[in-house]
TORPA-4810 file (N, C-alpha, C, O; in nm, 3 decimals):
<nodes>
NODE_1_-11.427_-14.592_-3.021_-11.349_-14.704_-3.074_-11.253_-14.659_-3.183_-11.196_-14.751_-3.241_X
NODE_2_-11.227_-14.545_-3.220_-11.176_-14.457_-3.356_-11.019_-14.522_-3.305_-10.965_-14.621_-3.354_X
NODE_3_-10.984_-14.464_-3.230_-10.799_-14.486_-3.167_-10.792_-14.609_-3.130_-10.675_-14.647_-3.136_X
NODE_4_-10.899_-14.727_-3.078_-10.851_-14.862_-3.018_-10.814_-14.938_-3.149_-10.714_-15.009_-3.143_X
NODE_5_-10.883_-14.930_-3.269_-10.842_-14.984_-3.364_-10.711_-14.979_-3.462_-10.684_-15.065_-3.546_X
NODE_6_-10.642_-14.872_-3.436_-10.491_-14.875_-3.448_-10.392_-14.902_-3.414_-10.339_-14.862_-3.311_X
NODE_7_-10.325_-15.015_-3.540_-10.217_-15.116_-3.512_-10.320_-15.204_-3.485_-10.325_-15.246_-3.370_X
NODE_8_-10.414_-15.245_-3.574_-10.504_-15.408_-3.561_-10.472_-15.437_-3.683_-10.477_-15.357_-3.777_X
NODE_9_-10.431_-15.573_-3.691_-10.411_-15.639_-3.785_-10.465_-15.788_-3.804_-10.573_-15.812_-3.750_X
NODE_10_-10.394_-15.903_-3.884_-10.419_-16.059_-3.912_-10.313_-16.090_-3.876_-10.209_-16.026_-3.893_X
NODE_11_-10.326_-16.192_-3.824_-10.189_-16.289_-3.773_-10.204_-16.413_-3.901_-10.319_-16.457_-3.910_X
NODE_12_-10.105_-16.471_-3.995_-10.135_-16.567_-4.051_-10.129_-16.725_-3.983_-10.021_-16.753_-3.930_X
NODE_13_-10.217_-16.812_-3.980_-10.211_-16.937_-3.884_-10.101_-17.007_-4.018_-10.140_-17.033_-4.132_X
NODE_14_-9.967_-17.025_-3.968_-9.886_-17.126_-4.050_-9.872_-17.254_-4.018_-9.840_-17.341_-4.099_X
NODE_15_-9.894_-17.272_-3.898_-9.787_-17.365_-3.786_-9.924_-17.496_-3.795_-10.047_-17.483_-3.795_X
NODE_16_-9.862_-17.579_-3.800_-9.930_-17.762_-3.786_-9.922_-17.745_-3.621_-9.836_-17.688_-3.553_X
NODE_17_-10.017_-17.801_-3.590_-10.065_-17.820_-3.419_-10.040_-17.950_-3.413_-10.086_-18.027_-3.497_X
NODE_18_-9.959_-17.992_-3.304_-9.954_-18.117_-3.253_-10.076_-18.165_-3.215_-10.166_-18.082_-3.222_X
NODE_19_-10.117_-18.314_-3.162_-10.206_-18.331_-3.107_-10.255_-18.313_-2.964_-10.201_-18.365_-2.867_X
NODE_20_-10.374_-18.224_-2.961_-10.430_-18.218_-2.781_-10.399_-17.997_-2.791_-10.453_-17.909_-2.724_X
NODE_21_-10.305_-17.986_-2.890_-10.280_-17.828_-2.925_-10.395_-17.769_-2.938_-10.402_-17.665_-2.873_X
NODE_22_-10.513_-17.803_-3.013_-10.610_-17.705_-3.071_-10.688_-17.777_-2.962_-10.754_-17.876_-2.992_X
NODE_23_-10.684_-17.731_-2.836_-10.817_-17.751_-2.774_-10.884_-17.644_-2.765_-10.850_-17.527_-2.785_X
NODE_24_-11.021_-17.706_-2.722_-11.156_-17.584_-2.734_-11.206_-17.600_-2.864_-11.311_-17.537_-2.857_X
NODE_25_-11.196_-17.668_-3.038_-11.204_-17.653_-3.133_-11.335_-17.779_-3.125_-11.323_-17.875_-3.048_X
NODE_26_-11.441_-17.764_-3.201_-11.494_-17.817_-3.262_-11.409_-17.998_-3.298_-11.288_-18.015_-3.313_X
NODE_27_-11.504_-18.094_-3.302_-11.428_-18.215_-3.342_-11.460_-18.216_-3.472_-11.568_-18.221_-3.530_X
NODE_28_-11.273_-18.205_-3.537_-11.315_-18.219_-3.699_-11.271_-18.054_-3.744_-11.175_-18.037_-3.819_X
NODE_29_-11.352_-17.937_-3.690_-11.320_-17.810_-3.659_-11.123_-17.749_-3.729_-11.026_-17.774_-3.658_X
NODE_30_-11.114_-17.711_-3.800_-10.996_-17.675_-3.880_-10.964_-17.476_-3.849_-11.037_-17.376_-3.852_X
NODE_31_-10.801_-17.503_-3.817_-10.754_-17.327_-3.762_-10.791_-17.261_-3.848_-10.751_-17.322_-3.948_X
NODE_32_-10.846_-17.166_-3.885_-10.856_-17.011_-3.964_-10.708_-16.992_-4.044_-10.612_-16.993_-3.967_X
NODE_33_-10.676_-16.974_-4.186_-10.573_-16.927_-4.237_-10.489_-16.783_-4.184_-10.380_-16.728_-4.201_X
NODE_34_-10.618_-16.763_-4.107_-10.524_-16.614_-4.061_-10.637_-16.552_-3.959_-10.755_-16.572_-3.988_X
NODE_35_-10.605_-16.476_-3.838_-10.750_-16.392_-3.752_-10.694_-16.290_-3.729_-10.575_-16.266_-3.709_X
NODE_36_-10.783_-16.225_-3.730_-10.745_-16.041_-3.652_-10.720_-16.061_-3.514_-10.726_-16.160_-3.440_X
NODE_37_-10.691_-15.947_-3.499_-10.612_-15.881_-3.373_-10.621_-15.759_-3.364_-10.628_-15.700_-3.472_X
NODE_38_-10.624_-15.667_-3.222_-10.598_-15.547_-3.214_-10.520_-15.530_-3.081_-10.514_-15.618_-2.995_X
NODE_39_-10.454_-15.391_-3.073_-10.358_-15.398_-2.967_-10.407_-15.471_-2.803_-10.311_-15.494_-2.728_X
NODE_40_-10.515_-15.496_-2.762_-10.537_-15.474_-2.680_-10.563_-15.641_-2.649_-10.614_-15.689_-2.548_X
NODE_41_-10.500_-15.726_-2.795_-10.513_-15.853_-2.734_-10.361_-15.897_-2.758_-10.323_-16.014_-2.750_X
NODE_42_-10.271_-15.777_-2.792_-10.130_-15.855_-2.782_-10.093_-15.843_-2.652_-10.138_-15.750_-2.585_X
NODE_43_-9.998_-15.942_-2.593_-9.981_-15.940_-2.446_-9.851_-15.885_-2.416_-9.770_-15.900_-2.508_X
NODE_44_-9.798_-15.811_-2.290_-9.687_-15.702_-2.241_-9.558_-15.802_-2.346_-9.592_-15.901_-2.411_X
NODE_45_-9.450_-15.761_-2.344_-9.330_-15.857_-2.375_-9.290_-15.846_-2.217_-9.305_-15.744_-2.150_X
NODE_46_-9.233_-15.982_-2.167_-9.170_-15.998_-2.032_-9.035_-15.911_-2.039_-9.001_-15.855_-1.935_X
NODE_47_-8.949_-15.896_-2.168_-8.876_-15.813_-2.147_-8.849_-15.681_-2.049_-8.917_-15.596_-2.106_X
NODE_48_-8.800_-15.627_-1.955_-8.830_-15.498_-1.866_-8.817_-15.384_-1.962_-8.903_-15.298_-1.944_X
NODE_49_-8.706_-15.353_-2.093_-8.664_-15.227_-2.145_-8.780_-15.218_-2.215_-8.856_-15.146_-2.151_X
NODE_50_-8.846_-15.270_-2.351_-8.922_-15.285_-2.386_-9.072_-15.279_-2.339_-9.104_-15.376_-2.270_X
NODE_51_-9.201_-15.158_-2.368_-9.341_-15.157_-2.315_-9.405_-15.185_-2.397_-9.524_-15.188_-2.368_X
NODE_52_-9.363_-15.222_-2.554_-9.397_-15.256_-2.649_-9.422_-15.351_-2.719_-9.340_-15.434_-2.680_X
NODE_53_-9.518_-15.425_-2.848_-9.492_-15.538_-2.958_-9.601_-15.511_-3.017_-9.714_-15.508_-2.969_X
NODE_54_-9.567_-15.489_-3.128_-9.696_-15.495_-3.234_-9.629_-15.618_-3.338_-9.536_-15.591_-3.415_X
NODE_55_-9.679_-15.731_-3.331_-9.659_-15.854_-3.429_-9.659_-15.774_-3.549_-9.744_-15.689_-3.579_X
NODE_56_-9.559_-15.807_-3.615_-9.489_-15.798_-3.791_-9.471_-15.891_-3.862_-9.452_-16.007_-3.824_X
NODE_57_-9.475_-15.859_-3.956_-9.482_-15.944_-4.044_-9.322_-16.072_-4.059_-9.207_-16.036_-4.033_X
NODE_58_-9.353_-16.187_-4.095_-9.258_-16.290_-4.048_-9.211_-16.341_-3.885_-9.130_-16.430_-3.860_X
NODE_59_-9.296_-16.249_-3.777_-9.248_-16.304_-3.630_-9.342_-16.425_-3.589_-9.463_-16.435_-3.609_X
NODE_60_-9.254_-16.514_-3.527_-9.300_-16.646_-3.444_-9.431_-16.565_-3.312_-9.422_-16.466_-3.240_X
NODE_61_-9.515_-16.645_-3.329_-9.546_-16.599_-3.210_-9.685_-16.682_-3.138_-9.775_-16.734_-3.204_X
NODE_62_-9.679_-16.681_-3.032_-9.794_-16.786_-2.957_-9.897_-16.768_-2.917_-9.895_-16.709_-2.809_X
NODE_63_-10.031_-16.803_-2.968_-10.170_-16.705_-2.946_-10.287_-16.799_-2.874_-10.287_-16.921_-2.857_X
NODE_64_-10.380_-16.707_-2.841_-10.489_-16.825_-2.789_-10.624_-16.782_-2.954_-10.666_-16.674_-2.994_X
NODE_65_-10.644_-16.902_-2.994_-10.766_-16.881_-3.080_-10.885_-16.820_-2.994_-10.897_-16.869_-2.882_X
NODE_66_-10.962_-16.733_-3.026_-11.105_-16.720_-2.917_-11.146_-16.716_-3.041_-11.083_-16.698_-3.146_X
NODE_67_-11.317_-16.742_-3.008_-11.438_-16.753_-3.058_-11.554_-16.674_-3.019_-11.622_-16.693_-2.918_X
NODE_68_-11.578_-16.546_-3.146_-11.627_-16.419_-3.082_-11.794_-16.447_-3.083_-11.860_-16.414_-3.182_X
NODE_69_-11.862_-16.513_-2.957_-12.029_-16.569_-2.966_-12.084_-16.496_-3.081_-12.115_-16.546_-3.189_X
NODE_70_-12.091_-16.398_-3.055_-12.192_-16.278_-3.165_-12.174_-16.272_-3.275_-12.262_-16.212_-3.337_X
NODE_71_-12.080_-16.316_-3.340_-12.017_-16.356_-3.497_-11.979_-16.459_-3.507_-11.974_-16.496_-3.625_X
NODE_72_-11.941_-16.545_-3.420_-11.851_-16.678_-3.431_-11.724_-16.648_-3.521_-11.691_-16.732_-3.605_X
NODE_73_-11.680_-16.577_-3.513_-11.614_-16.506_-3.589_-11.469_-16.549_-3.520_-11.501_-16.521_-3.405_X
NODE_74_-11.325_-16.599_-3.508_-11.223_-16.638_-3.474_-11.137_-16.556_-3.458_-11.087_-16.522_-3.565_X
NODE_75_-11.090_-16.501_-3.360_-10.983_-16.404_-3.352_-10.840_-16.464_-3.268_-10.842_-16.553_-3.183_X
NODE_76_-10.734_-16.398_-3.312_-10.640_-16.388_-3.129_-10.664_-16.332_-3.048_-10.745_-16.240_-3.062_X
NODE_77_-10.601_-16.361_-2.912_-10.602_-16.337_-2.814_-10.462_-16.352_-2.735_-10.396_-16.449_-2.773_X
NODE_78_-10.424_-16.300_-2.668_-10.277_-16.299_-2.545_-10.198_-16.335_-2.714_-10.191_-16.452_-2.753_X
NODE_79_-10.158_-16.251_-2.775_-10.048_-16.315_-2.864_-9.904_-16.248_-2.780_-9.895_-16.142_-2.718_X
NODE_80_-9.812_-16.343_-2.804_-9.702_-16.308_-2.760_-9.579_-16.373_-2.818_-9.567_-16.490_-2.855_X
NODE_81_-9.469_-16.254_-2.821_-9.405_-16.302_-2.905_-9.272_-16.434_-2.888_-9.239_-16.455_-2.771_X
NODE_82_-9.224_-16.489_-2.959_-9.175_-16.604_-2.958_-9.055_-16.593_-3.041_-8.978_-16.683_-3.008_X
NODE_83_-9.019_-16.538_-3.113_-8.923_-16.494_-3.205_-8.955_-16.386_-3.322_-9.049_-16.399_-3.401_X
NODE_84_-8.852_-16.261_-3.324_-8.882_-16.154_-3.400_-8.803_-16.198_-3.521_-8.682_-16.220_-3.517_X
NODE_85_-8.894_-16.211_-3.655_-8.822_-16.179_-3.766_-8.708_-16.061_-3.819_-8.710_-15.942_-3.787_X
NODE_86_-8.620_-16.121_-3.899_-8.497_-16.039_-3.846_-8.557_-15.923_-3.975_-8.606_-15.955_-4.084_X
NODE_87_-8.539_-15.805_-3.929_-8.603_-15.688_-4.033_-8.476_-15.627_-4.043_-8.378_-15.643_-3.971_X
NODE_88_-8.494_-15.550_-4.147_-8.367_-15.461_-4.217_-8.360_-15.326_-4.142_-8.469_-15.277_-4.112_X
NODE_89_-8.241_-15.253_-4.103_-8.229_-15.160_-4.050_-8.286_-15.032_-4.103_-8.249_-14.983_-4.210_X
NODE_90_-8.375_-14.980_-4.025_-8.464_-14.851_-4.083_-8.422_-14.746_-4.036_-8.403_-14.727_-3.916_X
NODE_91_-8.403_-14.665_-4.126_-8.360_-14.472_-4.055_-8.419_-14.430_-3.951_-8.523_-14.495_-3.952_X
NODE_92_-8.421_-14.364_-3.860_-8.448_-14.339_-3.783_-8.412_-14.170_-3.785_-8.307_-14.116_-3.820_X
NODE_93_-8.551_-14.102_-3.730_-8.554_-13.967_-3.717_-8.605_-13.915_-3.572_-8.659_-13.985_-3.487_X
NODE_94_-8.563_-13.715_-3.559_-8.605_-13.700_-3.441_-8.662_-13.554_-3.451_-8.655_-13.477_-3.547_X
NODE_95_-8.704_-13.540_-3.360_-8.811_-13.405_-3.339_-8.890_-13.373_-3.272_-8.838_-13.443_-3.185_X
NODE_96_-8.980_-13.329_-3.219_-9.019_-13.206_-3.072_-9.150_-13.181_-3.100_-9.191_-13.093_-3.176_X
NODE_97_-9.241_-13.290_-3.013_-9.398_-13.248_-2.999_-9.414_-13.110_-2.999_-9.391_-13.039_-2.901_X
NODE_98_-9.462_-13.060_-3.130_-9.518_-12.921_-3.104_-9.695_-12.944_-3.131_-9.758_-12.868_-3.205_X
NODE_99_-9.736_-13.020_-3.083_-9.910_-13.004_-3.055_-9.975_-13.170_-3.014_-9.970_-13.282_-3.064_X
NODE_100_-10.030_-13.113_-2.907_-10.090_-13.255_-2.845_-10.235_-13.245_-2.829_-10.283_-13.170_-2.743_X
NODE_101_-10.306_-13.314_-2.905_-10.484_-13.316_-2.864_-10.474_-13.457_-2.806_-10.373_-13.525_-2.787_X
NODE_102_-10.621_-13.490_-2.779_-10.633_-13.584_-2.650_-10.583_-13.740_-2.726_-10.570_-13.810_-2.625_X
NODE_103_-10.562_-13.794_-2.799_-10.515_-13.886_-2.868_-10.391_-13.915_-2.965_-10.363_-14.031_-2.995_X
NODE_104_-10.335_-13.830_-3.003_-10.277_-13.796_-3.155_-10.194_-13.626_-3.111_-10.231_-13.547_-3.024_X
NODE_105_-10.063_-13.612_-3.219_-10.024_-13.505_-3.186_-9.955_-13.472_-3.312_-9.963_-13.535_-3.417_X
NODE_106_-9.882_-13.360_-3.287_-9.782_-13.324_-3.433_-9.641_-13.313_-3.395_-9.625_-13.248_-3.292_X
NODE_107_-9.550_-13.351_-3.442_-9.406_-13.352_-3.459_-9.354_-13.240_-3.520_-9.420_-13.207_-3.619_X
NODE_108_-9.252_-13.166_-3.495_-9.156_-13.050_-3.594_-9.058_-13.177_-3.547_-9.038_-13.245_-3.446_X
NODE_109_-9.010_-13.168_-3.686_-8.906_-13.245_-3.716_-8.749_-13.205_-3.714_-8.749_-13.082_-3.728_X
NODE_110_-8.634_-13.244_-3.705_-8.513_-13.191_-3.704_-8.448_-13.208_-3.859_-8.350_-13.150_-3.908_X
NODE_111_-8.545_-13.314_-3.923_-8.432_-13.294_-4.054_-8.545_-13.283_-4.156_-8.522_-13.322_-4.270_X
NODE_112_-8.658_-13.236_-4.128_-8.735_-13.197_-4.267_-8.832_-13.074_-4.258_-8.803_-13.001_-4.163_X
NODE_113_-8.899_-13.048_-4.303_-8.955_-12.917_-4.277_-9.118_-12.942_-4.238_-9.195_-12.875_-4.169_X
NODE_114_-9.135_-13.056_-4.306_-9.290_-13.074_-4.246_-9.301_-13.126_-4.103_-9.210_-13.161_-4.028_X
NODE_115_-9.440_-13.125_-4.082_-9.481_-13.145_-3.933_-9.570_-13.292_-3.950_-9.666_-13.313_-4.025_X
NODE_116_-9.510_-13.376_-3.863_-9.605_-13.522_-3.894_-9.657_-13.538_-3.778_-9.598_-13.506_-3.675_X
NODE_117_-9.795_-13.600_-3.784_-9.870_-13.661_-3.727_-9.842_-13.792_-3.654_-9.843_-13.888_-3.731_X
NODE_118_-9.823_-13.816_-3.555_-9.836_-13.920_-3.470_-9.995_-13.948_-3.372_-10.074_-13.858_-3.345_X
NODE_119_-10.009_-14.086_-3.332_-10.121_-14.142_-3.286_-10.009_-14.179_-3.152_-9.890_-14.208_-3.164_X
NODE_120_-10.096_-14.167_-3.012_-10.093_-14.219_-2.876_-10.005_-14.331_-2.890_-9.897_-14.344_-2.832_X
NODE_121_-10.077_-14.439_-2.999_-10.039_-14.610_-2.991_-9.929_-14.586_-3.051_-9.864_-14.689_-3.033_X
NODE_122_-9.887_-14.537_-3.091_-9.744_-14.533_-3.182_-9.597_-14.526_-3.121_-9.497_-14.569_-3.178_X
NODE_123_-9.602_-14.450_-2.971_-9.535_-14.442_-2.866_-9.495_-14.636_-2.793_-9.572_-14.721_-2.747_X
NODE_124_-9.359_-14.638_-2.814_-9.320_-14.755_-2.740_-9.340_-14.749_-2.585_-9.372_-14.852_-2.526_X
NODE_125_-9.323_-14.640_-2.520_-9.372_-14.650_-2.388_-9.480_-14.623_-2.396_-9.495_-14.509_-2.440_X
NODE_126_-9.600_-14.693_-2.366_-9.709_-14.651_-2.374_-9.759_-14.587_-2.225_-9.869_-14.532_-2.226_X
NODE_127_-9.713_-14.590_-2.147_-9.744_-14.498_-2.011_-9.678_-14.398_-1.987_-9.662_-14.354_-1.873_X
NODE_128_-9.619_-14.336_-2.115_-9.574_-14.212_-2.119_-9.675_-14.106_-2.195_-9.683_-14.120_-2.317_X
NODE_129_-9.751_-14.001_-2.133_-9.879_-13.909_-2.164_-9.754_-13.814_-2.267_-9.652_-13.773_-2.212_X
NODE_130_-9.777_-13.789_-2.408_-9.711_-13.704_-2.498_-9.698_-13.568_-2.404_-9.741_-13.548_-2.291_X
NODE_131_-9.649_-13.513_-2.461_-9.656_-13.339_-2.387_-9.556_-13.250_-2.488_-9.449_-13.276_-2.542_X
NODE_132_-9.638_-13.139_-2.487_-9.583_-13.019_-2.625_-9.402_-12.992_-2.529_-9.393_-12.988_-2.406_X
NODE_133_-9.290_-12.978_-2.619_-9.177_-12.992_-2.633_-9.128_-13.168_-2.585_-9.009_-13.197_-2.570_X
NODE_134_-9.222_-13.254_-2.569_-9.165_-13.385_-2.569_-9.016_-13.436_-2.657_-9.043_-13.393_-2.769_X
NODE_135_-8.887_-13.496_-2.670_-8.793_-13.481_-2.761_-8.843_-13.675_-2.807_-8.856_-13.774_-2.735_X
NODE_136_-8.854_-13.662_-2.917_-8.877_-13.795_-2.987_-8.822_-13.867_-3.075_-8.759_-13.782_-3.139_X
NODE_137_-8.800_-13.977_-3.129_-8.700_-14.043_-3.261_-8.823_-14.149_-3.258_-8.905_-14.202_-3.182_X
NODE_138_-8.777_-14.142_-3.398_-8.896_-14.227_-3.448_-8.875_-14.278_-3.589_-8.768_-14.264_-3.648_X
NODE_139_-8.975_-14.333_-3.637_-8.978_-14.369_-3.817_-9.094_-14.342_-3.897_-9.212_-14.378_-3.888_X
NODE_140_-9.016_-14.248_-4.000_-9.124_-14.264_-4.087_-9.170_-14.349_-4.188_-9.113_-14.418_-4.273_X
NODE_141_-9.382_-14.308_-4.136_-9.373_-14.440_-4.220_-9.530_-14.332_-4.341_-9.600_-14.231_-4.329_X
NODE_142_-9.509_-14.440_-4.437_-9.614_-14.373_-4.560_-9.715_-14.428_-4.550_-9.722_-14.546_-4.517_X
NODE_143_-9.832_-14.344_-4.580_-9.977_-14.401_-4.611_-10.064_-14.332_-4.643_-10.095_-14.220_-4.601_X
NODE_144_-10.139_-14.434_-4.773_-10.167_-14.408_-4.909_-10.027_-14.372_-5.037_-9.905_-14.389_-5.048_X
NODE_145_-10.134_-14.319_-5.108_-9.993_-14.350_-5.279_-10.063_-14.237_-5.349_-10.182_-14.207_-5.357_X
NODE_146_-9.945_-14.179_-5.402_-9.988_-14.094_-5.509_-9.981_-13.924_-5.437_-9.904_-13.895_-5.346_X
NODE_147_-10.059_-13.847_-5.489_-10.070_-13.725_-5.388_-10.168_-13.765_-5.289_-10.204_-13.667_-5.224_X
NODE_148_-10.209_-13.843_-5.262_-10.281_-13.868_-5.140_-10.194_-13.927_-4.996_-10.242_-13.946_-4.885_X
NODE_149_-10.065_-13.945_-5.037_-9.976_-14.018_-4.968_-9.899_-13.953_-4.817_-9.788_-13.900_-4.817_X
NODE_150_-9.998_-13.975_-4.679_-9.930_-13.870_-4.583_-9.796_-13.952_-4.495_-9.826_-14.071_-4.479_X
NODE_151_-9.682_-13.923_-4.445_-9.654_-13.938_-4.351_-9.634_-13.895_-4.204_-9.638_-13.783_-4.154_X
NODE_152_-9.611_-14.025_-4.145_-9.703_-14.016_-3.964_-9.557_-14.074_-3.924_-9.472_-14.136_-3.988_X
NODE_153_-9.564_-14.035_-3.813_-9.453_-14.096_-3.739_-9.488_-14.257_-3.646_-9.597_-14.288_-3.599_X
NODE_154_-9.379_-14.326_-3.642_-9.418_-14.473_-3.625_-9.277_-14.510_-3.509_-9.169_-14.451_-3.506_X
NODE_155_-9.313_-14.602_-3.438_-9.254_-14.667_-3.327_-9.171_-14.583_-3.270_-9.049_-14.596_-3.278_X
NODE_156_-9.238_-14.472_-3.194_-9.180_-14.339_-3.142_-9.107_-14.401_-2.996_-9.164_-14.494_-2.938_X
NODE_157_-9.001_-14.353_-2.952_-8.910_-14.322_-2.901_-8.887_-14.234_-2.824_-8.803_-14.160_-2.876_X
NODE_158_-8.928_-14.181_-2.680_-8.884_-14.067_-2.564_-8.752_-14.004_-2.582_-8.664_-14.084_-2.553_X
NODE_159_-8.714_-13.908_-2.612_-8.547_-13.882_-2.598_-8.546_-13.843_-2.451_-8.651_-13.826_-2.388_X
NODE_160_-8.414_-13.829_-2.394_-8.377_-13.714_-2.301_-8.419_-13.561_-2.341_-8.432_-13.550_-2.463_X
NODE_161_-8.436_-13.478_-2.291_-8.472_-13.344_-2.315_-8.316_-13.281_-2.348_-8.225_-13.315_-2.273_X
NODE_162_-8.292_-13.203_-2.442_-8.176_-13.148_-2.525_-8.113_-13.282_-2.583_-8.002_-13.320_-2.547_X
NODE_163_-8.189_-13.349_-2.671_-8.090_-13.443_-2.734_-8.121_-13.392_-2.908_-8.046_-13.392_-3.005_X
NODE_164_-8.224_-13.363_-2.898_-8.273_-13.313_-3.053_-8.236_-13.127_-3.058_-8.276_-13.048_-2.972_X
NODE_165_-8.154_-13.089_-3.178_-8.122_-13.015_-3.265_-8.148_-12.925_-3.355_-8.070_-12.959_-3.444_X
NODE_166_-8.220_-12.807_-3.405_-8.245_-12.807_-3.522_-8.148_-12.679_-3.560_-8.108_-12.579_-3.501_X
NODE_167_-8.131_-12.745_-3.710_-7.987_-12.622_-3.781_-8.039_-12.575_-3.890_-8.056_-12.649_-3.987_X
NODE_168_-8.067_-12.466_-3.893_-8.129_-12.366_-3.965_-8.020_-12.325_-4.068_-7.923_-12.270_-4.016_X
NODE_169_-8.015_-12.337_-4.176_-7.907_-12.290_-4.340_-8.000_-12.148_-4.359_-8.117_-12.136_-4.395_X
NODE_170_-7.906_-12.053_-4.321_-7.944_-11.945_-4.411_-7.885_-11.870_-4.535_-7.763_-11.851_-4.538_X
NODE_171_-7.967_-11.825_-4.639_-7.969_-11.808_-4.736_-7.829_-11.729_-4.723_-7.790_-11.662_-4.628_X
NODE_172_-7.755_-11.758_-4.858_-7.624_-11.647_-4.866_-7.500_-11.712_-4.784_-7.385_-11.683_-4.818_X
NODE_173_-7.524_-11.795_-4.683_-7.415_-11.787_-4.562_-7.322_-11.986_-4.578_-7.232_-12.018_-4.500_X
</nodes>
């Protein structure tokens, strides 16, 4: 279960339910301020270009409440999205699987010198198997603070093969 749990998050419940909306609920029974989720209960986007959605923060989106017997515990289910909050344009970087273990791999990068870590789920096509010289663009993202603070690569990107670069400055020249 180590890798299914990445990219699980809370969805916040904002939205007033019309009446006959919250069926299945208890009579009287009130929505959860917010339930978890993990990838495997967000549903495809109908979009064709797109194999991807991980719900973000500020997106509309339409879920089924379930009710987990063994905890009673309230989660989503089939969330799907309904409108993407409009997010600010993020840099975008690229670079060349140089190591793949069975889940997770490492990046050489084209514009920095370290090597980042990427996870399977992190890949927008997700039926694409990584493979050492893979060409990728992606974003970095931080986690943790302080010197404890690593970055991983996030909402990775397939290139064409020869689209990524690297330009080596040597000393003196």
């Amino acid at each position: 279960r180590k890798g299914r749990d990445q990219g699980a998050g809370k969805i916040k419940v904002a939205a007033e339910q019309p009446p006959g909306a919250a069926e299945g609920l208890e009579e009287g029974a009130k929505l959860p301020e917010s339930v978890a989720f993990s990838p495997d209960d967000v549903a495809p986007p109908e979009a064709e270009g797109d194999k991807r959605y991980r719900p973000g923060e500020g997106d509309e989106v339409l879920m089924d409440i379930v009710v987990v017997r063994s905890s009673r515990q309230k989660r989503a289910a089939n969330v799907r999205l309904v409108k993407a909050a409009e997010k600010p344009e993020v840099p975008r970087e690229q670079g060349v699987a140089c190591a793949i273990k069975e889940s997770f791999g490492f990046v050489r990068c084209a514009d920095r010198e370290e090597r980042l870590f990427f996870h399977f789920s992190e890949m927008r096509d997700r039926s694409h198997v990584p493979r050492v010289d893979d060409e990728f663009e992606f974003v970095v993202s931080s986690q943790g603070q302080g010197q404890g603070q690593k970055r991983t690569c996030a909402d990775i990107k397939v290139l064409p093969k020869g689209t990524v670069t690297f330009v080596t400055e040597l000393e003196g020249r």
